[in-house]
C-alpha positions as CSV (number, residue, x, y, z in Angstrom):
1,X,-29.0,-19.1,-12.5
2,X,-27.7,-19.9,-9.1
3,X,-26.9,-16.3,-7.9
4,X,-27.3,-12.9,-8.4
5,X,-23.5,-12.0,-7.7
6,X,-20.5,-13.8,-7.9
7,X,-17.4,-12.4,-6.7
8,X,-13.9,-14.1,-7.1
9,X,-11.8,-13.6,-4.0
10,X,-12.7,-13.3,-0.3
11,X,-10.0,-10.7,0.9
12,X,-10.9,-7.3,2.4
13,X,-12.4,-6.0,-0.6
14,X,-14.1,-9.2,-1.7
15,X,-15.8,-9.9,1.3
16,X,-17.0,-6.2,2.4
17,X,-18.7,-6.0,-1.4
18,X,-20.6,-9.6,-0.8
19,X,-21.8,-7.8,2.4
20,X,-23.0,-4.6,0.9
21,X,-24.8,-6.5,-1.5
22,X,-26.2,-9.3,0.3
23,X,-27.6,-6.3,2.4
24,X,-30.1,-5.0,-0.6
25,X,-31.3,-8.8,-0.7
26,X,-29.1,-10.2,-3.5
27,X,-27.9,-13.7,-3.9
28,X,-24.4,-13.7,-3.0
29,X,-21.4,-16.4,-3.4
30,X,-17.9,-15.7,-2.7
31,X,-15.0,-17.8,-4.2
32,X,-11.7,-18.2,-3.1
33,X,-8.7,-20.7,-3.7
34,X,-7.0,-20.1,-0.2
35,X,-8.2,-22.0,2.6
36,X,-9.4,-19.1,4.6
37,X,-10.5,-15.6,4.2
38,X,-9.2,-12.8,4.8
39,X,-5.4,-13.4,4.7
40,X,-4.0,-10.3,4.1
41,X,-6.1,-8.7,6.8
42,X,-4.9,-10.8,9.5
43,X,-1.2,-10.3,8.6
44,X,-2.0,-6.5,8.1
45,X,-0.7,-3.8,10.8
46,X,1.6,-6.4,12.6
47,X,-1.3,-8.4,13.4
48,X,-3.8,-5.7,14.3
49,X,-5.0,-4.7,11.1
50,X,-4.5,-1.1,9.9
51,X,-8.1,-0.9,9.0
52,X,-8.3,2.5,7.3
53,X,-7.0,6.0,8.0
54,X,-8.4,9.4,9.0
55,X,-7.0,11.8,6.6
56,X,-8.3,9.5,3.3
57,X,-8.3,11.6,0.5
58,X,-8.0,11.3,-3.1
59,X,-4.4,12.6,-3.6
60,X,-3.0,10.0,-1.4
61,X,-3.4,7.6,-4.5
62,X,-1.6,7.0,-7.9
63,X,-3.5,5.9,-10.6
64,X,-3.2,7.0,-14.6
65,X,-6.4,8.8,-13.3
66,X,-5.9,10.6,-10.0
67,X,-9.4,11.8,-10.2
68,X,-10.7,8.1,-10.6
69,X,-11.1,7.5,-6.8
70,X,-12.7,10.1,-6.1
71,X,-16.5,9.0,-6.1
72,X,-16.1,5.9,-4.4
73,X,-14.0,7.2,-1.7
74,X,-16.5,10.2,-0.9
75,X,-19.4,7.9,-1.1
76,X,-17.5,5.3,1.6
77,X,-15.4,7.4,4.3
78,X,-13.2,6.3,7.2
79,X,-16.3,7.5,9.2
80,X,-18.6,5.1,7.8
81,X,-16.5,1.9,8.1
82,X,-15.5,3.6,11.9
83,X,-18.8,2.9,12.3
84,X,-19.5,-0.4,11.6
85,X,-16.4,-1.3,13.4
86,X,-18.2,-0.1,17.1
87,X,-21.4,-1.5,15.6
88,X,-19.4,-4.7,16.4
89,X,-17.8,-3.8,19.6
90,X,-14.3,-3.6,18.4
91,X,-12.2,-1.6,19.9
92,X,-9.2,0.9,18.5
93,X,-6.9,3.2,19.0
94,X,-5.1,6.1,16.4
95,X,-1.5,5.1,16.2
96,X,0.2,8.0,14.1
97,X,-0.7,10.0,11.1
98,X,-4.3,9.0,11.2
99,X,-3.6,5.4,11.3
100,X,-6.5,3.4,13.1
101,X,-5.9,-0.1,14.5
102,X,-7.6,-2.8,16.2
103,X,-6.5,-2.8,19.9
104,X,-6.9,-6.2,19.7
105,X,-6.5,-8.5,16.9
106,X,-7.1,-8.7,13.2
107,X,-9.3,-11.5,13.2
108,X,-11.8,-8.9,14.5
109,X,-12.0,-6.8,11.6
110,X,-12.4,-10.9,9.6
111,X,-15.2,-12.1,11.8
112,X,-16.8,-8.4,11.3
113,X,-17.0,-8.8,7.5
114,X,-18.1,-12.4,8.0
115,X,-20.7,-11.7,10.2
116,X,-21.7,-9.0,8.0
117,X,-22.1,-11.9,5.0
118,X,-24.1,-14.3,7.3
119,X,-26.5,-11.4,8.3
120,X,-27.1,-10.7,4.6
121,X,-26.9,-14.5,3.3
122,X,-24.0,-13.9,1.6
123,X,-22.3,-17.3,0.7
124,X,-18.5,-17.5,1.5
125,X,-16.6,-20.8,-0.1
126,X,-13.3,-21.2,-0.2
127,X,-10.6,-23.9,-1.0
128,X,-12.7,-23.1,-4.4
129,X,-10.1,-22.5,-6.5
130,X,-11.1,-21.0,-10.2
131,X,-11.4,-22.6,-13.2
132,X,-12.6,-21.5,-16.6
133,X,-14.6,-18.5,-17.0
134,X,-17.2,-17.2,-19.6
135,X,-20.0,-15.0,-20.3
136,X,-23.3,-16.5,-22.1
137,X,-26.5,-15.4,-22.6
138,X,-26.1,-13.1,-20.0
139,X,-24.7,-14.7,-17.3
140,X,-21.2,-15.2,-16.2
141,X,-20.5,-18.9,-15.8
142,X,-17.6,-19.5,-13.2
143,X,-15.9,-23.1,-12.5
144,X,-15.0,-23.2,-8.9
145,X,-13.5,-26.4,-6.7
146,X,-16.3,-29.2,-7.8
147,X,-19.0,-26.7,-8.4
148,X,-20.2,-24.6,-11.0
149,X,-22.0,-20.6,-10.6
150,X,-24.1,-18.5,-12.8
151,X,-25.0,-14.9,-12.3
152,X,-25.4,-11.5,-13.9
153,X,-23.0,-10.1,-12.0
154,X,-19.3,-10.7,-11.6
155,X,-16.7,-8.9,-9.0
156,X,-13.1,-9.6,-9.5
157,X,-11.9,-8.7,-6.3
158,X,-8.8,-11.0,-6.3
159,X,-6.3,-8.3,-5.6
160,X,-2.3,-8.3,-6.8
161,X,0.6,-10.5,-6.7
162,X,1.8,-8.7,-3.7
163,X,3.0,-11.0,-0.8
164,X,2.8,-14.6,-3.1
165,X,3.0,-16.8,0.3
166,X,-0.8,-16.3,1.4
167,X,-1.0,-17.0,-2.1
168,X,-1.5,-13.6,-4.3
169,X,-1.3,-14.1,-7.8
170,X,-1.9,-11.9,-10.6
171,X,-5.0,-13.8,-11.5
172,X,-7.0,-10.4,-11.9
173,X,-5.5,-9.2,-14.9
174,X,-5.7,-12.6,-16.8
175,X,-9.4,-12.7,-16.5
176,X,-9.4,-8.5,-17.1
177,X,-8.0,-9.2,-20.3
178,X,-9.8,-12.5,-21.4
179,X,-12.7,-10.1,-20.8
180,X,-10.9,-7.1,-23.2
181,X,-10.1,-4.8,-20.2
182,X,-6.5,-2.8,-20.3
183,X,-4.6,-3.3,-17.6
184,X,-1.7,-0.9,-16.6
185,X,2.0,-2.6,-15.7
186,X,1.5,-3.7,-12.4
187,X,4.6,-3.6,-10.3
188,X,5.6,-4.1,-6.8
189,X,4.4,-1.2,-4.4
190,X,5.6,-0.2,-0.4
191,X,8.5,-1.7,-1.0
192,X,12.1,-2.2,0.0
193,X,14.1,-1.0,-2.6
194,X,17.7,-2.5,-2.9
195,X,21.0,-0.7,-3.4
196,X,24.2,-1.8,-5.8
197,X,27.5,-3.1,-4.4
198,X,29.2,0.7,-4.4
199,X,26.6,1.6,-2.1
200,X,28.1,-1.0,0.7
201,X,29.0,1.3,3.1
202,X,25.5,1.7,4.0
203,X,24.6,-1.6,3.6
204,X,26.8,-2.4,6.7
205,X,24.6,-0.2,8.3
206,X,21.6,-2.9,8.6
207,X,19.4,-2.7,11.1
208,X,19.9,1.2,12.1
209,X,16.9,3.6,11.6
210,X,16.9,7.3,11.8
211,X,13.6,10.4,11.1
212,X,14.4,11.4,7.5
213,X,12.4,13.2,4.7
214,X,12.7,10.5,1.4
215,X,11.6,11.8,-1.7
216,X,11.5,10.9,-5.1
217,X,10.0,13.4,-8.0
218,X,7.5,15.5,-6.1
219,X,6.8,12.8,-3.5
220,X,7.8,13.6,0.2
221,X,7.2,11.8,3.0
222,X,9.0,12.6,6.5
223,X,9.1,9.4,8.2
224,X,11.4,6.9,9.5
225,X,13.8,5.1,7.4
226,X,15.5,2.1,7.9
227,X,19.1,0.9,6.1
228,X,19.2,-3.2,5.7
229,X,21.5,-5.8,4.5
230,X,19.8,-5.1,1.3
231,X,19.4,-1.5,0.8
232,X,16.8,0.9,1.7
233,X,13.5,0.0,3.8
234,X,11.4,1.9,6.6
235,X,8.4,3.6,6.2
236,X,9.1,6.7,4.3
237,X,11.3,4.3,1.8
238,X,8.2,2.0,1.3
239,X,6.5,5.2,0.8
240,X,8.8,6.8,-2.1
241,X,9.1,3.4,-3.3
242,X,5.5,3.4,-4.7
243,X,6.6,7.1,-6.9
244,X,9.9,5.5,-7.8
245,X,11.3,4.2,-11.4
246,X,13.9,2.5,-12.7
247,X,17.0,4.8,-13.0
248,X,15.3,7.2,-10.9
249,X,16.9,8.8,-7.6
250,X,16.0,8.9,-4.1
251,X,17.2,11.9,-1.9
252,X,17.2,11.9,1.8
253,X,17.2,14.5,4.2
254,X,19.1,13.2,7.0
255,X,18.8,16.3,8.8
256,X,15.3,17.7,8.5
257,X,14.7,19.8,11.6
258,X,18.0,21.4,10.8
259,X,17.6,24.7,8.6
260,X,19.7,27.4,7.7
261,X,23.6,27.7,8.4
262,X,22.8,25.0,11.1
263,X,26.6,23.7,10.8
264,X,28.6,27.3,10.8
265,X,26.3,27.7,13.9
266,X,27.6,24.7,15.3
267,X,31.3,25.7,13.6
268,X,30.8,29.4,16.3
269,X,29.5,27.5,19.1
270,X,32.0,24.0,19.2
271,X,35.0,25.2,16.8
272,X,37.0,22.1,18.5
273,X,34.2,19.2,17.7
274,X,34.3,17.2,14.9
275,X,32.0,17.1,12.4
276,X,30.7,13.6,13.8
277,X,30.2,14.4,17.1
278,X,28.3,17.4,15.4
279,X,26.1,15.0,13.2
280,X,25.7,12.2,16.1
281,X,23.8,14.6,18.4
282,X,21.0,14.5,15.1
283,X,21.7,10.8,14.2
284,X,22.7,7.5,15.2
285,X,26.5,7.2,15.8
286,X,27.1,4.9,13.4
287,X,24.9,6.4,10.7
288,X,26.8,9.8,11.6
289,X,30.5,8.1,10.7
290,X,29.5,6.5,7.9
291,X,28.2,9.7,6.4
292,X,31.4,11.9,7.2
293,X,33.3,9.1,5.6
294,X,31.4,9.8,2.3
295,X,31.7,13.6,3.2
296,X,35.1,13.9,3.8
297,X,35.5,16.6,5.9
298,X,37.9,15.3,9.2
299,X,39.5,17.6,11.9
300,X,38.0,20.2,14.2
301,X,34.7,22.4,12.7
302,X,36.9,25.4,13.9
303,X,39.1,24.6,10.8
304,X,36.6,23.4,8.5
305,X,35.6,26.6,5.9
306,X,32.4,27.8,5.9
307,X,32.0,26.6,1.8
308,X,33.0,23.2,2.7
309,X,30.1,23.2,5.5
310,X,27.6,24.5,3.4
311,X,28.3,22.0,0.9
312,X,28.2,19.1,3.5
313,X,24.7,20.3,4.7
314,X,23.3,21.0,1.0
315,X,24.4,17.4,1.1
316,X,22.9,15.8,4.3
317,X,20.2,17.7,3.4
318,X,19.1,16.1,-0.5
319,X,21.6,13.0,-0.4
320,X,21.3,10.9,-3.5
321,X,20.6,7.1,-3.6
322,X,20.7,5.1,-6.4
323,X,18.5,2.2,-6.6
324,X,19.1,-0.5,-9.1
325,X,15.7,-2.6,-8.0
326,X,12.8,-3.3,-5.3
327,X,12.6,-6.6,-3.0
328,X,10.0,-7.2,-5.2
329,X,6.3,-8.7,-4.9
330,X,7.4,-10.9,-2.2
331,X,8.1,-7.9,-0.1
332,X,6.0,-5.8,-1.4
333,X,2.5,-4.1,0.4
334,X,0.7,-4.0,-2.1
335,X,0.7,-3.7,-5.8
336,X,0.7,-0.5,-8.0
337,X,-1.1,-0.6,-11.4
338,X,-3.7,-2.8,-12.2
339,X,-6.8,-2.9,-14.2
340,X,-7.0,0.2,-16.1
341,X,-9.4,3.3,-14.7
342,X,-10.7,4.2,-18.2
343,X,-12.3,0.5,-18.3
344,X,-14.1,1.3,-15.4
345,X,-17.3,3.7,-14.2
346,X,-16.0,5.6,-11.2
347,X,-19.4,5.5,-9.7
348,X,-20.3,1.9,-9.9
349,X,-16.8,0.4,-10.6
350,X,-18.7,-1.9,-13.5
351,X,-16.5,-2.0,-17.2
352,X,-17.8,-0.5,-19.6
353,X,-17.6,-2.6,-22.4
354,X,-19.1,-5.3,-20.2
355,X,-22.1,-5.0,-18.3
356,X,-22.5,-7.0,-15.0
357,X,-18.4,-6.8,-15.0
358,X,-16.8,-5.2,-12.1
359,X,-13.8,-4.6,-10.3
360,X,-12.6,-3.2,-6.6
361,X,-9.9,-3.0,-4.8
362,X,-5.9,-3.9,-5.3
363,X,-6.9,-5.5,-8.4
364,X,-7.5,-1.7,-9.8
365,X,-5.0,0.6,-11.3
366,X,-5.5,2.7,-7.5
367,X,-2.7,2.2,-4.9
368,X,-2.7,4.4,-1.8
369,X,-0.2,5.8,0.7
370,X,1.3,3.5,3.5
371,X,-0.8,3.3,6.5
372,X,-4.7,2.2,6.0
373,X,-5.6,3.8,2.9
374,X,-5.5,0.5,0.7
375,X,-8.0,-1.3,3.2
376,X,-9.7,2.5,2.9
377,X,-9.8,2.3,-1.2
378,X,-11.5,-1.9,-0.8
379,X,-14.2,-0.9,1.6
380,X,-14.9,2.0,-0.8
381,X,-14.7,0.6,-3.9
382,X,-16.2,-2.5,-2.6
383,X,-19.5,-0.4,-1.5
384,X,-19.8,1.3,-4.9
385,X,-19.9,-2.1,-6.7
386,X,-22.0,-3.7,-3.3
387,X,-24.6,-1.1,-4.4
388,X,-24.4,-1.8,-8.2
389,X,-23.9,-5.4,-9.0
């Protein structure tokens, strides 16, 4: 036996489990393919790494189990890992909606986690990429670049396929099933989605963004959205996206400070504006034409009757979009579905039908809100199996 833990994959949660571990005095060696660690952090939050967010809670996450995160995240809060980031000297700053970022760069919030490794002992090898994989005599036997590990304890920490360029892969779920674990349909999550050819009108629009509410189902998220030569992108988009299906619909509330009879109002107080110069005071000008093209209301609001107005702001206020795809992984934050919650001990994050198996992070059927609460969900479920394996 050459370690006590060996965990696959040196991103975010990868790295921050070795630590935790390393930390109660166990023999720790983390494997990678890539050539560095911690790609995804340092790409993360434009470069400054949207390290967690303040207002983490378990309903900010879809899983087949919405209870599933639960533990872990009470056990590991955006407190705790606040912590450890002025334990280093990093400095930060709260962007929006409880978003906390590096003031500086990314790299910080790497050479944090690696520091945190090298204090505990904690091994960290990459350009190791994976080879076979097995389980005797209780030990997992791992084939890695030109060596070869043993340990009690394995953590697949290896994420999605989200963003294949830093080289994401859906390696997880291959060794999740060679091991008898379910996993759930993974598909692209914070995405872009991508509208069909009838929907050019607003595919001209690329580039312009306006405040919107976007929902899908239940899902509501007032945010920015933002119309591309592809379709529909911007952060309340990718944040519907993640709640969205095939076939589905996605309404947006172009107007969302505007309740009531808002147009009649405007009919009384500017009966000889148009309807666009109306619309242009709440949106971009061009976004404003394009929608009283579909609308179809021209001439002075003095003329207009009071049902067709109504109808125009029932309209602006729930309009209908009909996706027919995503921009897929390669676009993609992050990837929804995973390894399946029932294989897996909320409190420990160990399967259950293998001991000394665990897994954290993306590579779990958990996938958060846009905006630090995936890095959030890998520090905690990183800790619970740091604390375990």
């Amino acid at each position: 036996m050459t370690h006590d833990v060996i965990i696959l994959g040196a991103g975010a949660a990868g790295l921050f489990c070795a630590a935790t571990a390393a930390a109660r005095g166990r023999r720790v060696v983390v494997l990678d393919h890539a050539e560095k660690p911690g790609k995804k952090i340092l790409i993360s939050g434009g470069g400054r790494c949207n390290f967690t967010n303040l207002h983490t809670a378990p309903d900010r996450y879809l899983s087949e189990n919405p209870h599933f995160a639960r533990s872990a995240l009470s056990r590991y809060t955006p407190a705790d890992f606040l912590a450890l980031v002025e334990a280093h000297g990093i400095a930060w700053h709260e962007k929006t909606l409880g978003q906390l970022f590096c003031d500086g760069s990314a790299r910080q919030i790497v050479d944090m986690l690696l520091d945190e490794c090298a204090r505990g002992g904690a091994q960290v090898r990459c350009n190791s990429p994976i080879g076979a994989v097995r389980h005797a005599d209780g030990l997992f036997h791992v084939a890695a670049g030109e060596g070869s590990f043993a340990a009690p304890s394995l953590v697949i920490a290896t994420g999605g396929p989200a963003i294949p360029k830093i080289g994401a892969t859906g390696f997880a779920y291959d060794l999740a099933r060679q091991f008898g674990l379910k996993v759930v349909q993974p598909r692209p999550a914070l995405v872009p989605l991508t509208l069909p050819p009838e929907a050019a009108l607003f595919r001209e629009l690329s580039g312009i963004a306006a405040p919107v509410e976007a929902a899908c189902g239940k899902a509501r998220f007032a945010e920015a959205a933002l119309f591309t030569h592809r379709g529909l992108s911007g952060p309340a988009i990718l944040q519907v996206s993640s709640y969205w299906q095939r076939g589905e619909a996605v309404r947006i509330d172009f107007v969302p400070g505007r309740r009531g009879d808002w147009l009649l109002e405007a009919k009384r107080q500017r009966p000889r504006a148009g309807l666009r110069s109306v619309l242009a005071e709440a949106l971009p000008e061009r976004l404003a034409t394009a929608l009283v093209e579909q609308i179809g209301l021209p001439g002075e609001m003095g003329n207009l009757p009071d049902k067709a107005l109504r109808a125009a702001q029932d309209r602006l206020r729930a309009w209908e979009f009909q996706p027919n795809g995503s921009e897929g992984y390669a676009k993609a934050e992050v990837t929804a579905g995973g390894i399946s919650t029932a294989e897996l001990s909320q409190r420990t994050m160990e399967a259950r039908k293998v001991p000394g198996l665990y897994a954290i992070g993306e590579a779990v059927d958990v996938t958060g809100w846009l905006g630090g609460y995936n890095f959030q969900w890998a520090w905690a479920s990183a800790h619970a199996a740091g604390l375990a394996a």
